[in-house]
PDB file of N, CA, C and O in Angstrom:
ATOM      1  N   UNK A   1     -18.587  38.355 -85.625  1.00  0.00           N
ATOM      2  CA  UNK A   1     -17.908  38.076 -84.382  1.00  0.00           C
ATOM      3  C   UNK A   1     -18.727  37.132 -83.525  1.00  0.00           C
ATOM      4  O   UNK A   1     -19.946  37.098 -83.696  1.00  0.00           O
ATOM      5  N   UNK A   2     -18.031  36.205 -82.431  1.00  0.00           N
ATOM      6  CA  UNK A   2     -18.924  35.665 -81.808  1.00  0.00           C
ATOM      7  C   UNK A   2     -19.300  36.514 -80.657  1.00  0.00           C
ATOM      8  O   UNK A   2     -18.794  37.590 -80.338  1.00  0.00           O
ATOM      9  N   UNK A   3     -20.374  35.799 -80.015  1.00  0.00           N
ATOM     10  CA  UNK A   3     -21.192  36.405 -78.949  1.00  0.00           C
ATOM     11  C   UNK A   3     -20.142  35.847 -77.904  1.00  0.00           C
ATOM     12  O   UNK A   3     -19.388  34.909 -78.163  1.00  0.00           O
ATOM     13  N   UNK A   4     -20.175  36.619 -76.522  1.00  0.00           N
ATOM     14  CA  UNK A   4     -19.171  36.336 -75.471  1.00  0.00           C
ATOM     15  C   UNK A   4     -20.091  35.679 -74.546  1.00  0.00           C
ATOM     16  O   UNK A   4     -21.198  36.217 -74.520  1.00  0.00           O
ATOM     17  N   UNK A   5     -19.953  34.705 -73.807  1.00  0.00           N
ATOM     18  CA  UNK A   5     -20.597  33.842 -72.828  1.00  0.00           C
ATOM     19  C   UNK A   5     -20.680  34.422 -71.188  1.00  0.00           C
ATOM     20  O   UNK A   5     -19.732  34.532 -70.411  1.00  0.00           O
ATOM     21  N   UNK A   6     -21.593  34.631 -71.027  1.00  0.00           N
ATOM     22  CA  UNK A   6     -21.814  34.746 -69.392  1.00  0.00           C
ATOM     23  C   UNK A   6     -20.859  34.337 -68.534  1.00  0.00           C
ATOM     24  O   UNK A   6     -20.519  33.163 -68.674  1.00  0.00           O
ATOM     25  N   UNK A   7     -20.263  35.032 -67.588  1.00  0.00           N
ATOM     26  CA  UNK A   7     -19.433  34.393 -67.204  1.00  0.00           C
ATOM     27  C   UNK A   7     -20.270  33.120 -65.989  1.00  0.00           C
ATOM     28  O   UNK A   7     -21.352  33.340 -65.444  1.00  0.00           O
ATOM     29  N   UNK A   8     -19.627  32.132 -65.842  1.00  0.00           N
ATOM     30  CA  UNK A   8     -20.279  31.178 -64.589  1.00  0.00           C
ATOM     31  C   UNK A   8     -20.313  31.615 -63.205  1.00  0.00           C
ATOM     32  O   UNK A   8     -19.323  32.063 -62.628  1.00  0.00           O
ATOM     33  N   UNK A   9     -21.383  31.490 -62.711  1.00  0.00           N
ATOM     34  CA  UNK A   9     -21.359  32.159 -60.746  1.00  0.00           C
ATOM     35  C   UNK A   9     -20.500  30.855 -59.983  1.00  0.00           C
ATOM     36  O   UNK A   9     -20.118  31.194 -58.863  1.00  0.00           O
ATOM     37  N   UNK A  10     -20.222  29.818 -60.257  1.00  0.00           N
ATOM     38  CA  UNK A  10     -19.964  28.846 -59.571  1.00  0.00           C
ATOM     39  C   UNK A  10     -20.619  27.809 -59.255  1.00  0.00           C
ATOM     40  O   UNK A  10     -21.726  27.939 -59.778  1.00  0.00           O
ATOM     41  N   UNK A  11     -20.578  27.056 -58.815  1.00  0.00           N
ATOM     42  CA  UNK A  11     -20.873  25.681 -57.746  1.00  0.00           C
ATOM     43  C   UNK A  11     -21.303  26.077 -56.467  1.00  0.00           C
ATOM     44  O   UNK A  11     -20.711  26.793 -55.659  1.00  0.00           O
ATOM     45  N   UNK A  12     -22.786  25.339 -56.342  1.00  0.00           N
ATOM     46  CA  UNK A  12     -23.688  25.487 -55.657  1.00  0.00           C
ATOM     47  C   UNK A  12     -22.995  24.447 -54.581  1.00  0.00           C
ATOM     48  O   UNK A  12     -22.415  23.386 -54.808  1.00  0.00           O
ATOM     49  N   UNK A  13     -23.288  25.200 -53.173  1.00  0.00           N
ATOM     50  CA  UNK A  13     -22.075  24.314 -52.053  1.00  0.00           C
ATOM     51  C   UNK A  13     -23.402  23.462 -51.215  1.00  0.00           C
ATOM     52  O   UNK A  13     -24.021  23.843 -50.222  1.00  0.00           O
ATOM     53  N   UNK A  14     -23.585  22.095 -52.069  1.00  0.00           N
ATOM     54  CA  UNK A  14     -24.808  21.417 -51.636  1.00  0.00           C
ATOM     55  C   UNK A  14     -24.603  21.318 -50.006  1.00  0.00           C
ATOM     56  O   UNK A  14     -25.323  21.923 -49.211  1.00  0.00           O
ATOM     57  N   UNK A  15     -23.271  20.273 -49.551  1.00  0.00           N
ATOM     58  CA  UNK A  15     -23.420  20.611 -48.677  1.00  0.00           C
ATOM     59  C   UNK A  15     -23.440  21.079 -47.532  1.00  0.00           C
ATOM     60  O   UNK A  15     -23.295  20.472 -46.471  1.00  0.00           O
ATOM     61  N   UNK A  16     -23.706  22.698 -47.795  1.00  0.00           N
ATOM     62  CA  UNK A  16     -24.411  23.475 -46.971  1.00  0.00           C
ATOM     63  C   UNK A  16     -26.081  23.339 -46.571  1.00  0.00           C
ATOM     64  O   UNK A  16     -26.877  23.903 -45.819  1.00  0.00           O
ATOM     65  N   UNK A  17     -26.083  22.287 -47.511  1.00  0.00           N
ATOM     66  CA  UNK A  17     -27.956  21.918 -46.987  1.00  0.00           C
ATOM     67  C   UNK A  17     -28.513  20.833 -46.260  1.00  0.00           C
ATOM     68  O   UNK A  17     -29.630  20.513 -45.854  1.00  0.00           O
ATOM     69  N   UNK A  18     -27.321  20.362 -46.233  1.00  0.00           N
ATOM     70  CA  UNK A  18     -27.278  18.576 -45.023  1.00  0.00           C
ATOM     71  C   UNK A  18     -26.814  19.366 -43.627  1.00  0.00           C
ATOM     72  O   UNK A  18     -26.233  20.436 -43.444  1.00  0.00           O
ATOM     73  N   UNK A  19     -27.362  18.299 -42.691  1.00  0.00           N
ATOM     74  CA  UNK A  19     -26.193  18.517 -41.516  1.00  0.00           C
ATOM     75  C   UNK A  19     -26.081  17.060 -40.829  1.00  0.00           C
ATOM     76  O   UNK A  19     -27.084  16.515 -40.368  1.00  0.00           O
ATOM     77  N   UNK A  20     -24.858  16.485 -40.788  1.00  0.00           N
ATOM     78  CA  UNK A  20     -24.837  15.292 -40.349  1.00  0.00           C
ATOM     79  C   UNK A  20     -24.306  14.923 -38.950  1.00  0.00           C
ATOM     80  O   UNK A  20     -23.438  15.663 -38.488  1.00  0.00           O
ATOM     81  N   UNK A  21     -24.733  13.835 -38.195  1.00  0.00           N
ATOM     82  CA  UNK A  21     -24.806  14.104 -36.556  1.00  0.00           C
ATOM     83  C   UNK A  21     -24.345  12.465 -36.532  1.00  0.00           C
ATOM     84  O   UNK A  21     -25.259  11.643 -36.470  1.00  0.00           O
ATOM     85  N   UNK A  22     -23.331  12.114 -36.566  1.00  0.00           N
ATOM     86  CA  UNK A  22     -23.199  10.249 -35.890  1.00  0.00           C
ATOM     87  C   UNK A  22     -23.050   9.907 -37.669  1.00  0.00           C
ATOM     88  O   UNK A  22     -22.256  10.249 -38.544  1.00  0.00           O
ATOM     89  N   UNK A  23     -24.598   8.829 -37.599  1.00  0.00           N
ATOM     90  CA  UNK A  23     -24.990   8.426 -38.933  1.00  0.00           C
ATOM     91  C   UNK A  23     -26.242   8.925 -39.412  1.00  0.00           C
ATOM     92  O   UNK A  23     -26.842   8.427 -40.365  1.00  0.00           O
ATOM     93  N   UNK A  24     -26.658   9.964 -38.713  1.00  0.00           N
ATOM     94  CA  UNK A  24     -27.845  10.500 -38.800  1.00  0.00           C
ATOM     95  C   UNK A  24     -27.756  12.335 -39.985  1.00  0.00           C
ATOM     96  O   UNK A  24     -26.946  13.253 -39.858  1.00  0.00           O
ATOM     97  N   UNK A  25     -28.792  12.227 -40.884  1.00  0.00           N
ATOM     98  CA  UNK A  25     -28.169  13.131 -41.746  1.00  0.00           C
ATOM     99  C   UNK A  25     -29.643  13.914 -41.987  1.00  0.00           C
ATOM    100  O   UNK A  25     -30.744  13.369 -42.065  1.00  0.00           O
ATOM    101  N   UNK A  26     -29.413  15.010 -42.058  1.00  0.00           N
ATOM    102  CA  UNK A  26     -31.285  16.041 -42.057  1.00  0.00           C
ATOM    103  C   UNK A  26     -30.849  16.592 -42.854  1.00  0.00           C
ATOM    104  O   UNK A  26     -29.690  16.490 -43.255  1.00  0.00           O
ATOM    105  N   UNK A  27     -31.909  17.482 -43.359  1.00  0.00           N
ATOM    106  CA  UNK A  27     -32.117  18.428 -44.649  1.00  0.00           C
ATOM    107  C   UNK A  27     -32.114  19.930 -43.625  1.00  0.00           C
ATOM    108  O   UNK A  27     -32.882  20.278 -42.728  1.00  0.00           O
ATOM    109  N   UNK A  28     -30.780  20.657 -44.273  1.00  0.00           N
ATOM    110  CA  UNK A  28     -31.426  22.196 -43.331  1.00  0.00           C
ATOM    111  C   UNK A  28     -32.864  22.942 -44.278  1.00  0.00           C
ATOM    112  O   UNK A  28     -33.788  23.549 -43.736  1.00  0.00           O
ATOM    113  N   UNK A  29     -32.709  22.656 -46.005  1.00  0.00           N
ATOM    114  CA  UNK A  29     -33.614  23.392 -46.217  1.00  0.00           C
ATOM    115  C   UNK A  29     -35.069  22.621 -46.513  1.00  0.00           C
ATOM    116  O   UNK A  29     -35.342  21.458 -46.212  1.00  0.00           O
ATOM    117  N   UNK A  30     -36.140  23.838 -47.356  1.00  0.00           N
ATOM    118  CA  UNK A  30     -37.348  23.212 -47.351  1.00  0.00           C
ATOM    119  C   UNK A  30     -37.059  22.632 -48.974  1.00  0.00           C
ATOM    120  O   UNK A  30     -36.375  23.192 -49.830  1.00  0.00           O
ATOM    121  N   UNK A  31     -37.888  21.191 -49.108  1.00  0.00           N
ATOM    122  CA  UNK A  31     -37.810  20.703 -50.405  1.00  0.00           C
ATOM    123  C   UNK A  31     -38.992  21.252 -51.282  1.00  0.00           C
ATOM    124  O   UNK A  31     -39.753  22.125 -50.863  1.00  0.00           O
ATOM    125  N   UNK A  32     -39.051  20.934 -51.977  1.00  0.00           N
ATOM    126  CA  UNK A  32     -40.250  21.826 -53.557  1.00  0.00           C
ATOM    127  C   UNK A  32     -41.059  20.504 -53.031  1.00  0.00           C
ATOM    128  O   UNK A  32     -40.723  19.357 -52.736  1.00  0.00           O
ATOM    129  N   UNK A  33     -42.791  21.522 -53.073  1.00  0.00           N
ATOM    130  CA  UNK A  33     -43.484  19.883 -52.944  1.00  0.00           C
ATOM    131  C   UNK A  33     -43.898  19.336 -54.378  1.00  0.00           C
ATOM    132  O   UNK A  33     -44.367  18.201 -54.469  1.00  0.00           O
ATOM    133  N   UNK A  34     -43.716  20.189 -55.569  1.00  0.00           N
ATOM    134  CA  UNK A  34     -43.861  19.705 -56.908  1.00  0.00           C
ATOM    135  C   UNK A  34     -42.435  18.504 -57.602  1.00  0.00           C
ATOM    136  O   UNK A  34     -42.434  17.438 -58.219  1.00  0.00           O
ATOM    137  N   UNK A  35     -41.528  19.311 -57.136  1.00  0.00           N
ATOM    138  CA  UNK A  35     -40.335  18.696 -57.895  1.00  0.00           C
ATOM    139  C   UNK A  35     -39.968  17.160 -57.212  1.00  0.00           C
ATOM    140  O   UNK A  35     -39.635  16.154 -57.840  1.00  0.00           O
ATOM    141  N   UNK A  36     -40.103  17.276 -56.000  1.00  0.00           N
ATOM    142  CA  UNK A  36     -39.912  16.284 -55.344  1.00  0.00           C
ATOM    143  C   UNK A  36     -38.452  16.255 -54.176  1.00  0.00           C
ATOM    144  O   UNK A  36     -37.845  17.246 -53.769  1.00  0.00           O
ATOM    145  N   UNK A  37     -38.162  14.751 -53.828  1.00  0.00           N
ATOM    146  CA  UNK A  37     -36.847  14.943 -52.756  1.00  0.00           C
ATOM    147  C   UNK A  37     -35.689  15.538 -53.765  1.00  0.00           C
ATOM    148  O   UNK A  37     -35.917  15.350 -54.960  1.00  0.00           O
ATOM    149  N   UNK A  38     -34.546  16.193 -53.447  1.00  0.00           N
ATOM    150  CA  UNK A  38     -33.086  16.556 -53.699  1.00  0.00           C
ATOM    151  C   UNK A  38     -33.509  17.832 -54.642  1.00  0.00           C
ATOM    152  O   UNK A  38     -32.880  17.854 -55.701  1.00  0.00           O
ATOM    153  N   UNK A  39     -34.256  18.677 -54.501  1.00  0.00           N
ATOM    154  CA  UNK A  39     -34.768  19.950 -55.261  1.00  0.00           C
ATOM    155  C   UNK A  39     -35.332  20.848 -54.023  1.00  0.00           C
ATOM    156  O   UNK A  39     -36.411  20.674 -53.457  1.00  0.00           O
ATOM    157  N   UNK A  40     -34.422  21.783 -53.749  1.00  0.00           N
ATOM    158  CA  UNK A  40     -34.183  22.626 -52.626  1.00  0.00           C
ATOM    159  C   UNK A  40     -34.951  23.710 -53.237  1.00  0.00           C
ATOM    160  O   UNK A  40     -34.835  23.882 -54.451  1.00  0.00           O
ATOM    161  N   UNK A  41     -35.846  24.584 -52.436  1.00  0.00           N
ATOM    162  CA  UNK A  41     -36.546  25.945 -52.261  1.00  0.00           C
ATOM    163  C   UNK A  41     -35.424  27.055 -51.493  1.00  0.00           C
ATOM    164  O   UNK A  41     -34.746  26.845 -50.488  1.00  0.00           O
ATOM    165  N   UNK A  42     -35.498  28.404 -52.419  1.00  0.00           N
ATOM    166  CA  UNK A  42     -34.911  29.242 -51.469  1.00  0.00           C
ATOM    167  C   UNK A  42     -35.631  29.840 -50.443  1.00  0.00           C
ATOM    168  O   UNK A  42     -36.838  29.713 -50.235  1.00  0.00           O
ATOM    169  N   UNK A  43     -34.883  30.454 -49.856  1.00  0.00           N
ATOM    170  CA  UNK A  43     -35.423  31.416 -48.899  1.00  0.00           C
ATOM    171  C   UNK A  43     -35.817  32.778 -48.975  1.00  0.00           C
ATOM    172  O   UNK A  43     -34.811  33.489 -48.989  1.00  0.00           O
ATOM    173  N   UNK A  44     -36.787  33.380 -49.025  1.00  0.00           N
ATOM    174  CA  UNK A  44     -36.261  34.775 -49.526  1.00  0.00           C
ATOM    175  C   UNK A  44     -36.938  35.173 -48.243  1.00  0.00           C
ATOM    176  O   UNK A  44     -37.403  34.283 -47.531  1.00  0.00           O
ATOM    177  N   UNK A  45     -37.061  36.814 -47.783  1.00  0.00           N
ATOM    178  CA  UNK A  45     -37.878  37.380 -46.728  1.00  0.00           C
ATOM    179  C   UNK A  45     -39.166  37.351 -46.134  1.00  0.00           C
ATOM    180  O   UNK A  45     -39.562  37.650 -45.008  1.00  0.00           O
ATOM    181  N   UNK A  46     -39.874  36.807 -47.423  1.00  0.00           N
ATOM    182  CA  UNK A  46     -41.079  37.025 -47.068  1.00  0.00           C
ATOM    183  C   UNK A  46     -41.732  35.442 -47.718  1.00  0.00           C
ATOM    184  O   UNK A  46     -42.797  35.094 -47.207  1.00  0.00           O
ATOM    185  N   UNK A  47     -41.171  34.562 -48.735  1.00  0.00           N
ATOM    186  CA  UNK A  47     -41.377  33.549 -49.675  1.00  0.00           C
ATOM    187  C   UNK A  47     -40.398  32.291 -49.339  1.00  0.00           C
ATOM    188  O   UNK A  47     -39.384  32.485 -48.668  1.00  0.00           O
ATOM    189  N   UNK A  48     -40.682  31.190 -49.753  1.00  0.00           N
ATOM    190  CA  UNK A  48     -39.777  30.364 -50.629  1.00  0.00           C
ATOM    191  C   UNK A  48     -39.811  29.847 -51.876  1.00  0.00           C
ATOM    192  O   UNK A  48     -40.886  29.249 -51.890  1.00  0.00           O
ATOM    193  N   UNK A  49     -39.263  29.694 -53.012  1.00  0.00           N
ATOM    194  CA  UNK A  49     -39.159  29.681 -54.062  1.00  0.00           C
ATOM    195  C   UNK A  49     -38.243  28.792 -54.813  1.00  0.00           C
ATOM    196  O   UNK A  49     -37.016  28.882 -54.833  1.00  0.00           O
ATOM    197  N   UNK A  50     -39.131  27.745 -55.555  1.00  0.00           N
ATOM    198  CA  UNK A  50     -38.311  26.838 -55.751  1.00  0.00           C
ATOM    199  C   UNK A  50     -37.165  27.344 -57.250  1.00  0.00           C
ATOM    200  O   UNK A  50     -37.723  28.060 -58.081  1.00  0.00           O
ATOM    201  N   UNK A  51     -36.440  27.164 -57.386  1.00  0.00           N
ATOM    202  CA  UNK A  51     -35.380  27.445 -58.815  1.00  0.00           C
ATOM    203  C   UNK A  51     -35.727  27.309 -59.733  1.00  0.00           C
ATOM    204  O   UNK A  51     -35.903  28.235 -60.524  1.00  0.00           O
ATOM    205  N   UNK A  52     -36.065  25.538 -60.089  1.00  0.00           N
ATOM    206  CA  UNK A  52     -36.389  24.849 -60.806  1.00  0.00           C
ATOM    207  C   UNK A  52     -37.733  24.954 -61.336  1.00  0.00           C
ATOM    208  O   UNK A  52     -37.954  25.579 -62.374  1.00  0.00           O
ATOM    209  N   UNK A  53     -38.738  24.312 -60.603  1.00  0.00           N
ATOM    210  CA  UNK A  53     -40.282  24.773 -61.398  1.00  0.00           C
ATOM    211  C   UNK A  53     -41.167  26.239 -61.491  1.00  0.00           C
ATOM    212  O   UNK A  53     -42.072  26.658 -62.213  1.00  0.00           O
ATOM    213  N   UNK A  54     -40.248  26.855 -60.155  1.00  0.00           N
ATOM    214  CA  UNK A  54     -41.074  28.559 -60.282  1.00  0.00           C
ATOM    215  C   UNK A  54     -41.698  28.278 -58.687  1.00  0.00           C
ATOM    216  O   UNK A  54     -41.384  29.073 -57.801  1.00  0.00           O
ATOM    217  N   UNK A  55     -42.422  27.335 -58.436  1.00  0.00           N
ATOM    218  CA  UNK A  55     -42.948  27.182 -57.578  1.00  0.00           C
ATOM    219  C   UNK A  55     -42.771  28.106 -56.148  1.00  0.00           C
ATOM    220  O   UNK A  55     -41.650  28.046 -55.644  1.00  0.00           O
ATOM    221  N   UNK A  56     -43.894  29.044 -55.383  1.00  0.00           N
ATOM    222  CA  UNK A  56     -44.179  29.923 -55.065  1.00  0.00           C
ATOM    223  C   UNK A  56     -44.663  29.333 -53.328  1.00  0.00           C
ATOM    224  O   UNK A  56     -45.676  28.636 -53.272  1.00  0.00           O
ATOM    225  N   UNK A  57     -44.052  29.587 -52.252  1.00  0.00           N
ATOM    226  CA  UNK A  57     -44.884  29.319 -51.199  1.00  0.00           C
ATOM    227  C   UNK A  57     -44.573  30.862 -50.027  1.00  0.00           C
ATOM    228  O   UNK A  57     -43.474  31.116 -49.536  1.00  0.00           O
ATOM    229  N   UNK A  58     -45.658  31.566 -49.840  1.00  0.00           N
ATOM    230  CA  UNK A  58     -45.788  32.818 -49.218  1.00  0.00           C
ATOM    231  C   UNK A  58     -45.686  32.659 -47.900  1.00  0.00           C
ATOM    232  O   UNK A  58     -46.410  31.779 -47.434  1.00  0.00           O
ATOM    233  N   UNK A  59     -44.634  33.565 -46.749  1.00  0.00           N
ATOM    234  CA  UNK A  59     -44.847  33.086 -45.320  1.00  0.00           C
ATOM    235  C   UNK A  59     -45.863  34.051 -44.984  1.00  0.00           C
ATOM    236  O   UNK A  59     -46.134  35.190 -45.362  1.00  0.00           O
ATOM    237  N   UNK A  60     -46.557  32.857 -43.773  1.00  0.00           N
ATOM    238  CA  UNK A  60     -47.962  33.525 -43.222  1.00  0.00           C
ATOM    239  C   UNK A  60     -47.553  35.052 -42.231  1.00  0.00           C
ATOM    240  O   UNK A  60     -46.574  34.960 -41.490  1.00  0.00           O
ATOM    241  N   UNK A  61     -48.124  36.036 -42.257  1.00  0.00           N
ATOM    242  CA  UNK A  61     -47.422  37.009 -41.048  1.00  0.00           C
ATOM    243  C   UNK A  61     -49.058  36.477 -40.552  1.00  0.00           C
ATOM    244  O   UNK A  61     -50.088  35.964 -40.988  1.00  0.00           O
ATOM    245  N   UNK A  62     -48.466  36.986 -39.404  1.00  0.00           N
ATOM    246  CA  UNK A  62     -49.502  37.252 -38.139  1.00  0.00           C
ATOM    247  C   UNK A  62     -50.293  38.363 -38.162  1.00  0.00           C
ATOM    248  O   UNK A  62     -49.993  39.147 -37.261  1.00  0.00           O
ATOM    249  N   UNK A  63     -51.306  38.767 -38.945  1.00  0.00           N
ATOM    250  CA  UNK A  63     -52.474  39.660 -38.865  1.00  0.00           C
ATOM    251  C   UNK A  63     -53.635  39.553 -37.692  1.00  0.00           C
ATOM    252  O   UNK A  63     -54.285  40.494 -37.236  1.00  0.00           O
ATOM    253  N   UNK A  64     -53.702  38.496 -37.414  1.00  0.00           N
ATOM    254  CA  UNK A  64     -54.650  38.472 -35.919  1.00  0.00           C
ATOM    255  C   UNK A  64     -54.413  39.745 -35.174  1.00  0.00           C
ATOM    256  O   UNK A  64     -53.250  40.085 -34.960  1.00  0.00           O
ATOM    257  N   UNK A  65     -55.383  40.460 -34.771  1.00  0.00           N
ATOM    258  CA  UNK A  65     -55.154  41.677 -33.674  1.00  0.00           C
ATOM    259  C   UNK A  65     -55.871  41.115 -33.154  1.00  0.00           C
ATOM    260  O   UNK A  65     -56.741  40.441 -33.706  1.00  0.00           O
ATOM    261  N   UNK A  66     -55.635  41.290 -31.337  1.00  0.00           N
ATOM    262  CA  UNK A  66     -56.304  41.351 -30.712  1.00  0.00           C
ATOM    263  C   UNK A  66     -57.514  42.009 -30.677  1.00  0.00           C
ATOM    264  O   UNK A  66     -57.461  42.726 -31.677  1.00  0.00           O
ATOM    265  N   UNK A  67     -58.874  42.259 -29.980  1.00  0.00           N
ATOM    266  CA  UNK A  67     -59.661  42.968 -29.882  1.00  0.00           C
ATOM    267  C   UNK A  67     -59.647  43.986 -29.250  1.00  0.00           C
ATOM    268  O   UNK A  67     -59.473  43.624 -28.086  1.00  0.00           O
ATOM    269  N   UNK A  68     -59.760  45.630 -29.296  1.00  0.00           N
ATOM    270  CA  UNK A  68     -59.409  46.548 -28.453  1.00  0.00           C
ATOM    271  C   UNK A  68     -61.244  47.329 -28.137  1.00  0.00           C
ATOM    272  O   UNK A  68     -62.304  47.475 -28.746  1.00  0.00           O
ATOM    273  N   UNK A  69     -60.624  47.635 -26.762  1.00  0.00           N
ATOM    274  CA  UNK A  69     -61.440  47.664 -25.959  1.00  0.00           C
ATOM    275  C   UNK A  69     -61.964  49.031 -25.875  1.00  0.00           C
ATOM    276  O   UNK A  69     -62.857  49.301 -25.072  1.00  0.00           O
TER     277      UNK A  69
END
């Protein structure tokens, strides 16, 4: 018998990652600094993470405490 195929999630809604103003056009997300321009990083809670190469960037929290007295 054959094997049954994954079904497809869809089409990635690019743009949702532009926002265009006049003739003026920005990137909402962050780009991969390995892959280069038009290779979008996700977002996750605590990371961004590129799709494509794996590529890993951690958000900083704020550990500084003040000094207690």
């Amino acid at each position: 018998m054959a094997d049954k195929k994954a079904a497809a999630k869809g089409e990635v809604a690019i743009h949702k990652f532009y926002k265009v103003e006049g003739s003026k056009v920005t990137r909402l997300k962050r780009e991969c600094l390995k892959c280069g321009k038009g290779v979008f990083m996700a977002e996750h809670k605590d990371r961004f993470t590129c799709g494509k190469c794996g590529y890993t960037e951690f958000a900083r929290k704020e550990t500084a405490k003040k000094g207690k007295k």
